[in-house]
C-alpha positions in Angstrom: 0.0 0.0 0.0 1.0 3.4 -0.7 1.6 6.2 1.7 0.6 8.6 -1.0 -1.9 8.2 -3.8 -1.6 9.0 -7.5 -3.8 10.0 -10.5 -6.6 7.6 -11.8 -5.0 8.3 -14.7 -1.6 7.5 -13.5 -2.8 4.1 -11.6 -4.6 2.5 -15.1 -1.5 3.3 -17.1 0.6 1.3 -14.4 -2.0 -1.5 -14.6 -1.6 -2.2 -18.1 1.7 -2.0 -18.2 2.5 -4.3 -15.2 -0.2 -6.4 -15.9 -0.3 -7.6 -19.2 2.3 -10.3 -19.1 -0.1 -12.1 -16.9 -3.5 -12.0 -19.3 -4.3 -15.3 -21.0 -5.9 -14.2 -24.4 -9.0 -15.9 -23.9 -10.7 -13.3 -25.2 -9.7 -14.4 -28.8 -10.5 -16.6 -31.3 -7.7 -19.2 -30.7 -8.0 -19.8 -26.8 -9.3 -23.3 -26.5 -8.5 -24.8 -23.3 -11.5 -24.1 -21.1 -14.7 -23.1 -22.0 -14.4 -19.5 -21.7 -16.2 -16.9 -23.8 -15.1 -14.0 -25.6 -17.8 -11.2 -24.9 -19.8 -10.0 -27.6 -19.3 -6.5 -28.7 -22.9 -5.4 -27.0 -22.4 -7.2 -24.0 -18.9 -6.3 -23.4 -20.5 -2.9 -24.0 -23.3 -3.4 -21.6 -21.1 -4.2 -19.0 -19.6 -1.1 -18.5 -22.6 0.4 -18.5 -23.1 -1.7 -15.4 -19.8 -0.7 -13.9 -20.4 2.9 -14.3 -24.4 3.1 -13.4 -23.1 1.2 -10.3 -26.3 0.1 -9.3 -27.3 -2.7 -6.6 -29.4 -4.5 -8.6 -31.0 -6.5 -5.8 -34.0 -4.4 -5.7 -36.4 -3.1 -7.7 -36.8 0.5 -5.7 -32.7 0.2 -5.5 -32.4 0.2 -9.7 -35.7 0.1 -11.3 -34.1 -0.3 -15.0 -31.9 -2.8 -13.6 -34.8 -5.0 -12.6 -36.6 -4.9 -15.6 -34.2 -5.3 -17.7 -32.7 -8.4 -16.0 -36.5 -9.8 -16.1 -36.9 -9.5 -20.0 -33.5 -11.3 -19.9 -34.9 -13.8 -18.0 -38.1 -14.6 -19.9 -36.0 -14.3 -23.4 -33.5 -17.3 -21.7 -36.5 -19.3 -20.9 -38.1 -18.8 -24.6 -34.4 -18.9 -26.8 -33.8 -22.5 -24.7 -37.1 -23.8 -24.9 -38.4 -24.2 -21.1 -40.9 -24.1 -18.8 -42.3 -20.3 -19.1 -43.7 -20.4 -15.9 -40.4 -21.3 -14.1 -38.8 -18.6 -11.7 -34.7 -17.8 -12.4 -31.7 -15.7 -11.1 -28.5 -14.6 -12.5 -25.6 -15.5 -10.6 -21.9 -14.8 -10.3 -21.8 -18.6 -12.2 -22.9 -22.0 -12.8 -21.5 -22.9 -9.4 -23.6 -20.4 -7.5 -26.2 -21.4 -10.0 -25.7 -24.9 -8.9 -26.1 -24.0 -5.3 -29.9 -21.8 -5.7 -31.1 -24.8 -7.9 -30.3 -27.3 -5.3 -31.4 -25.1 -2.6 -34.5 -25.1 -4.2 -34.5 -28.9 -4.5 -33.6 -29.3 -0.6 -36.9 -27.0 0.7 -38.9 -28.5 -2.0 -38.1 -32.6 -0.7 -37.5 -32.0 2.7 -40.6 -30.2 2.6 -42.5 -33.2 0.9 -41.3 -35.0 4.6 -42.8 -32.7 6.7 -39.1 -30.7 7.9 -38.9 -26.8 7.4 -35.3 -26.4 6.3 -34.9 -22.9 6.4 -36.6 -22.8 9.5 -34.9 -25.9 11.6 -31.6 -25.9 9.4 -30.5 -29.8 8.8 -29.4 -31.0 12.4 -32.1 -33.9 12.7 -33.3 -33.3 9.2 -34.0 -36.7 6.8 -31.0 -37.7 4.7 -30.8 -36.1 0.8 -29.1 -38.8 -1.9 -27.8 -36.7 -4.3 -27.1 -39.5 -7.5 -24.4 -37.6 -10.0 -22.7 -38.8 -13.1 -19.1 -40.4 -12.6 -18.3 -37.6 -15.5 -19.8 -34.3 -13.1 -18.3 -31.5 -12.6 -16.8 -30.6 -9.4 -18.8 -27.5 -9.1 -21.7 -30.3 -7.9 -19.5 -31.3 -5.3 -19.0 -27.6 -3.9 -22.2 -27.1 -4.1 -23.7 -29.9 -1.9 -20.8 -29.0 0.2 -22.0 -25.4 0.5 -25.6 -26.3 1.2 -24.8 -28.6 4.2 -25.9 -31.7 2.2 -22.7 -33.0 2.4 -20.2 -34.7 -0.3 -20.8 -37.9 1.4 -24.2 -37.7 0.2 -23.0 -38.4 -3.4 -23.8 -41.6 -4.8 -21.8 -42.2 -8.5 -23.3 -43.5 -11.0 -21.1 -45.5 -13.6 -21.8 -43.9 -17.4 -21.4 -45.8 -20.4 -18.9 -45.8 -23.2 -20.5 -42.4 -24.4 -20.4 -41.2 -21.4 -23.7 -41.1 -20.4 -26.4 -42.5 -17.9 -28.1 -45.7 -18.8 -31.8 -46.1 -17.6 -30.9 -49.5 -16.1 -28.4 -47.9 -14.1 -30.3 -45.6 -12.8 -33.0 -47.7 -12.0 -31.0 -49.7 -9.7 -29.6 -46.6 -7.5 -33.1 -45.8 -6.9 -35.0 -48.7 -6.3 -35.6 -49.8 -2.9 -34.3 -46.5 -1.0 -37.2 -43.9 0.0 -35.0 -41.0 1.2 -35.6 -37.6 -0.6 -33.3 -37.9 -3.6 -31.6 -35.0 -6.4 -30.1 -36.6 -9.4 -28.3 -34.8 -11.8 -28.1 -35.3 -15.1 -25.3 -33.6 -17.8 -26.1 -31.4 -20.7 -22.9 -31.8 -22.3 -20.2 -32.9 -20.0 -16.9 -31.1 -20.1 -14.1 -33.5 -21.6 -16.4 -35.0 -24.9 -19.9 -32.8 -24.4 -22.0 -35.8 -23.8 -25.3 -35.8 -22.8 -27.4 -38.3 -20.4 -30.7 -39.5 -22.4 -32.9 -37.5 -20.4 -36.5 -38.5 -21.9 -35.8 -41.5 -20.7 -33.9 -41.1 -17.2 -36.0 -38.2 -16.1 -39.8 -40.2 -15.9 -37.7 -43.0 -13.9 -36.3 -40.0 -11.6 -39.6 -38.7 -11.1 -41.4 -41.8 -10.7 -38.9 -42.6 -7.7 -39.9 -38.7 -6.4 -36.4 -37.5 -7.0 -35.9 -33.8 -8.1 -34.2 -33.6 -11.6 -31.1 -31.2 -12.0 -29.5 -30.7 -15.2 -25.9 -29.3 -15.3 -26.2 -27.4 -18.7 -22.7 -25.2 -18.1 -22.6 -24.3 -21.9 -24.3 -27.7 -23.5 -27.7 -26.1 -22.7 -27.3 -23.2 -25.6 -27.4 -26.3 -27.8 -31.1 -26.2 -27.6 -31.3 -23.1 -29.7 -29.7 -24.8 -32.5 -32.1 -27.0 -34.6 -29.2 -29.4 -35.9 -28.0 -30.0 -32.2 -31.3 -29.8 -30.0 -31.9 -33.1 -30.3 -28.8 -34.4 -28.2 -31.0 -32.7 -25.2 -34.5 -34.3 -26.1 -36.2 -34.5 -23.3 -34.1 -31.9 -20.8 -36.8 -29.4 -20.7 -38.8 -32.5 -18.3 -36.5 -31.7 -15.2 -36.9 -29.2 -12.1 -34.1 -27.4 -12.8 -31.4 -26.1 -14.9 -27.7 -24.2 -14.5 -26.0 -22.9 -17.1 -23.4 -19.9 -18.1 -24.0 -16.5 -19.8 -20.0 -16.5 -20.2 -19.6 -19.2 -22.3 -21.8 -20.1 -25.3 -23.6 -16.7 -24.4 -20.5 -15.0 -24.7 -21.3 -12.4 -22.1 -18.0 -11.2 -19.7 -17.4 -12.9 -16.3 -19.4 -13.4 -14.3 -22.9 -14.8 -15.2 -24.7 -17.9 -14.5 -28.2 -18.6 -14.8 -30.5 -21.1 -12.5 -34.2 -21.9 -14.1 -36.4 -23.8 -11.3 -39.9 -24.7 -12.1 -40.9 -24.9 -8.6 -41.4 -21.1 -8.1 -42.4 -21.5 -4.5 -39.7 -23.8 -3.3 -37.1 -21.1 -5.5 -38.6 -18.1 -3.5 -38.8 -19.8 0.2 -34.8 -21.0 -0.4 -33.3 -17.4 -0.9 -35.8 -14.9 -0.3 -34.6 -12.4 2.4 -36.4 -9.2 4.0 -35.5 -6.4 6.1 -37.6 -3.1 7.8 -35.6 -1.0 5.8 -36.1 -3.2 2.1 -39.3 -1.1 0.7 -40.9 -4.7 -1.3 -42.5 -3.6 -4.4 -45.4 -5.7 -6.4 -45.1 -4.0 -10.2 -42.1 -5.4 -10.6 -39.6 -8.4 -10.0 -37.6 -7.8 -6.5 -34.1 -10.0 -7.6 -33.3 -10.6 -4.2 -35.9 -13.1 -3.9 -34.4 -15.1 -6.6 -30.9 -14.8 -6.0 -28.1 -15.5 -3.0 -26.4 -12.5 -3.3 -27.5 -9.1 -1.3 -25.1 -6.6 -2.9 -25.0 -7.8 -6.9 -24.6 -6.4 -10.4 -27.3 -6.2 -12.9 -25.8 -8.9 -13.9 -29.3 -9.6 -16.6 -28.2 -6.5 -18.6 -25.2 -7.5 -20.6 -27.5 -10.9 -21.2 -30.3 -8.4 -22.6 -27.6 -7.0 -24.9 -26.2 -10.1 -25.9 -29.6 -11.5 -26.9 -30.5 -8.3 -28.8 -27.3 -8.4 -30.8 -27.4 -11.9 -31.8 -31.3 -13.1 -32.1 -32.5 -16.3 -32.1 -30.9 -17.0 -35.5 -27.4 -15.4 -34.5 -27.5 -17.6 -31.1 -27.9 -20.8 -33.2 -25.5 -19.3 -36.1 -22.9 -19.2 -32.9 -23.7 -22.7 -31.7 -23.6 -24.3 -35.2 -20.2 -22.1 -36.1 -18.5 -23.6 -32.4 -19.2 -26.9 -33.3 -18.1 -27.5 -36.7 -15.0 -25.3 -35.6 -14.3 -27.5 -32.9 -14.7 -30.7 -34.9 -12.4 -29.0 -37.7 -9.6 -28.7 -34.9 -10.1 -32.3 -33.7 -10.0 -33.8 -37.4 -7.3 -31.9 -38.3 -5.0 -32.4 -35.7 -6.1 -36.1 -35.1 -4.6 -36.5 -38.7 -0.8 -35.4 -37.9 1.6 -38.2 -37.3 1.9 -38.8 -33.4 -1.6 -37.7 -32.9 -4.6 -39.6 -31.6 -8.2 -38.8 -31.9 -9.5 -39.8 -28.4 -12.6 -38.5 -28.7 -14.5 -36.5 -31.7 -16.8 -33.8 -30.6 -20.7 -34.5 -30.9 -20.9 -31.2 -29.5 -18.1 -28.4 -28.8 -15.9 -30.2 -26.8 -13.0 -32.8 -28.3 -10.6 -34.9 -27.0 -6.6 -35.6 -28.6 -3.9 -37.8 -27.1 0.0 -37.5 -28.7 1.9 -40.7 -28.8 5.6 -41.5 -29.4 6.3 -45.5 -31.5 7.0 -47.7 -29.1 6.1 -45.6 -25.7 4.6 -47.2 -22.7 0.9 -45.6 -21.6 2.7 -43.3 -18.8 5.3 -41.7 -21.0 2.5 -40.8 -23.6 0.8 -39.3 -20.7 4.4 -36.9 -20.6 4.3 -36.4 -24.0 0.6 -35.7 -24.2 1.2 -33.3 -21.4 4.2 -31.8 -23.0 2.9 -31.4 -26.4 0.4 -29.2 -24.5 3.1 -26.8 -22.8 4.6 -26.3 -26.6 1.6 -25.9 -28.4 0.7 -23.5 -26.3 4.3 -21.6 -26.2 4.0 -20.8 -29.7 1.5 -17.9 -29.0 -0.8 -19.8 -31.5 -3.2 -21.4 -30.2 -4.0 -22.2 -26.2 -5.4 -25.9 -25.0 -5.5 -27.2 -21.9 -4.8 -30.7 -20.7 -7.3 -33.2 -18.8 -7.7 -37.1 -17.8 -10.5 -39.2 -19.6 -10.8 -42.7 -19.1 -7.9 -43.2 -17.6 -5.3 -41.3 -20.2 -4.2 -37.7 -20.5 -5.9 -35.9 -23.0 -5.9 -32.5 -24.8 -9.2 -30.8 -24.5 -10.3 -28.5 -27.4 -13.6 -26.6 -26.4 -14.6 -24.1 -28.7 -17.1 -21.6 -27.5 -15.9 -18.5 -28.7 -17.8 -16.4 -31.2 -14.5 -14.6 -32.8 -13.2 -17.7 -33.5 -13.4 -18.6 -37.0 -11.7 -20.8 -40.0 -8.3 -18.6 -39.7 -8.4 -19.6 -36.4 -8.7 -23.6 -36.7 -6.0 -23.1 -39.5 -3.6 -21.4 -37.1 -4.1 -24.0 -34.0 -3.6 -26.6 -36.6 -0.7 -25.4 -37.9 1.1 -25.2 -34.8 0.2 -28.2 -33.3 2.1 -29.6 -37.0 5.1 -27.9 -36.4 5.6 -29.1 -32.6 5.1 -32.5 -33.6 6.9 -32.8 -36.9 10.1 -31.9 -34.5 8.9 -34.3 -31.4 7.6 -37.4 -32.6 10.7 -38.8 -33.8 13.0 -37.7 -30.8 14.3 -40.3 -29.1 11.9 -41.8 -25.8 
């Protein structure tokens, strides 16, 4: 700290400078090792708009605008992805804070359905929750159970099939013969090869048993607003709830996540808050009731811009573009001599292994790993690396809506010149 301050002026200038060396590009069109977007030119836009109105957009008498704005957001979500208009929704910081609302929800809804108040009595003496996950979640599930009190011994994994996904008989056998409240969730689009469980056929077996559906729809979720992809999510719309990210496939800035619940009631009762001082209003949508945060930015307007910019046709335009991008990387690179195709995108998200003749399954993992590292210290293209089934793995997730056919050649290209000089090094 200082003893003496300086200009604004003075104190941005030294920012940049200082700073810079420590940026990723993941703004641009060649960053494709996490599933980070870009920010569209209106939402980018948008959100300094937010930054400089400087509103806390918890309250409908504290930013009017801000409110209504993030409740057209809202409802255009709900009608771009195709579900339940009646369901309630918040924007969060993220899909893990989305996580946590949804399955707050979920816990007052079942515990309810047992006779316990849960935000009344809290959880000491409160019925066990099963929560039944995919062996391909997230970890963001995990946190969240963690955060609600539910605990991560509560998890019960279910084994997914060669495509990564769910299998009805599967999941019949977790849930026959146990009666305690129950949450499964199910993947739209996992992260390492974008699959998706079969959810017209695992949701009426979910709800059958009484468990409360929750789908993990990160980025896969946007799919639905493509008519080429939408049908790897047939059925999705069927569950209670749904978390996704307005920072990836959306390609609004950090940070935006969005929770759709169709139990409005169970929604309200899990994060509503009220104060003598909080003046609640009935023309208009009060985001505190929605959402866990008490100070927050209008976080719905740079979604309102984004929507308006693109339009259902530019949204699915974006989806489509990602997709055939991301296959383009995984084809092209799966075709260079040391490379393996490990797992072709049906979605945005592809996997590639690098292998040396005559290499055991550990030092590929090295060289997998350390084809990575070069790749990315060309300044070309940025991947990231991951372990699927078992084996290291390069991930290419393509989510970004600069990225286009210059951009595949480029990541392509360098990925050629670090293995033309590798592969035949010595082990």
């Amino acid at each position: 700290m200082p003893p003496e301050g300086g200009s604004a002026e003075d104190v941005i200038q030294a920012l940049v400078r200082d700073a810079g060396a420590g940026m990723h590009g993941s703004a641009g069109g060649r960053f494709f090792a996490w599933v980070v977007g870009g920010g569209l030119e209106s939402a980018l836009a948008a959100d300094w708009l937010v930054a400089t109105w400087d509103q806390n957009a918890a309250l409908y008498s504290a930013s009017p605008a801000s409110a209504v704005v993030e409740e057209t957001a809202g409802e255009w979500i709900k009608d771009l992805l195709d579900l339940p208009r009646d369901a309630s929704f918040a924007f969060t910081s993220g899909c893990q804070m989305a996580h946590m609302t949804s399955l707050a929800a979920a816990r007052a809804a079942l515990l309810k359905r047992v006779g316990w108040n849960v935000e009344q009595d809290g959880l000491f003496g409160a019925p066990e929750i099963r929560v039944l996950t995919s062996d391909q979640r997230h970890v963001t599930i995990d946190r969240a159970v963690r955060f609600l009190g539910i605990g991560r011994n509560a998890i019960e994994q279910l084994n997914t099939d060669a495509d990564g996904r769910i299998s009805p008989a599967v999941l019949d056998g977790a849930l026959s013969g146990n009666s305690k409240p129950a949450i499964l969730v199910l993947n739209a689009a996992d992260l390492n090869i974008g699959a998706c469980d079969p959810f017209r056929d695992l949701i009426p077996i979910a709800h059958a048993a009484g468990a409360w559906v929750h789908i993990d729809g990160a980025f896969g979720l946007f799919a639905r607003a493509s008519r080429t992809y939408r049908h790897l999510l047939d059925g999705v719309e069927m569950a209670d709830s749904w978390a996704t990210d307005g920072h990836k496939w959306l390609n609004v800035p950090f940070d935006c996540g969005i929770a759709i619940i169709v139990d409005r009631n169970a929604h309200r009762t899990a994060m509503t808050s009220n104060a003598s001082y909080v003046a609640p209003v009935t023309v208009a949508r009060d985001q505190i009731d929605w959402n866990p945060e008490y100070s927050r930015r209008a976080r719905g307007v740079p979604v309102y811009a984004a929507l308006r910019e693109l339009g259902r046709d530019g949204m699915e335009a974006l989806v489509d573009r990602c997709c055939a991008h991301c296959a383009s990387i995984v084809e092209g690179i799966g075709e260079l001599p040391g490379a393996e195709i490990l797992a072709r995108p049906t979605l945005n998200q592809g996997l590639l292994g690098f292998t040396r003749p005559g290499a055991s399954p550990g030092e590929n993992d090295v060289f997998t790993d350390e084809t990575i590292q070069k790749i990315n210290a060309t300044g070309e293209a940025f991947f990231s690396g991951t372990t699927w089934r078992n084996r290291r793995a390069m991930r290419v997730s393509v989510v970004n809506w600069r990225t286009g056919e210059q951009d595949v050649k480029r990541a392509i290209a360098a990925a050629a010149s670090v293995l033309k000089s590798e592969v035949a090094m010595p082990i």
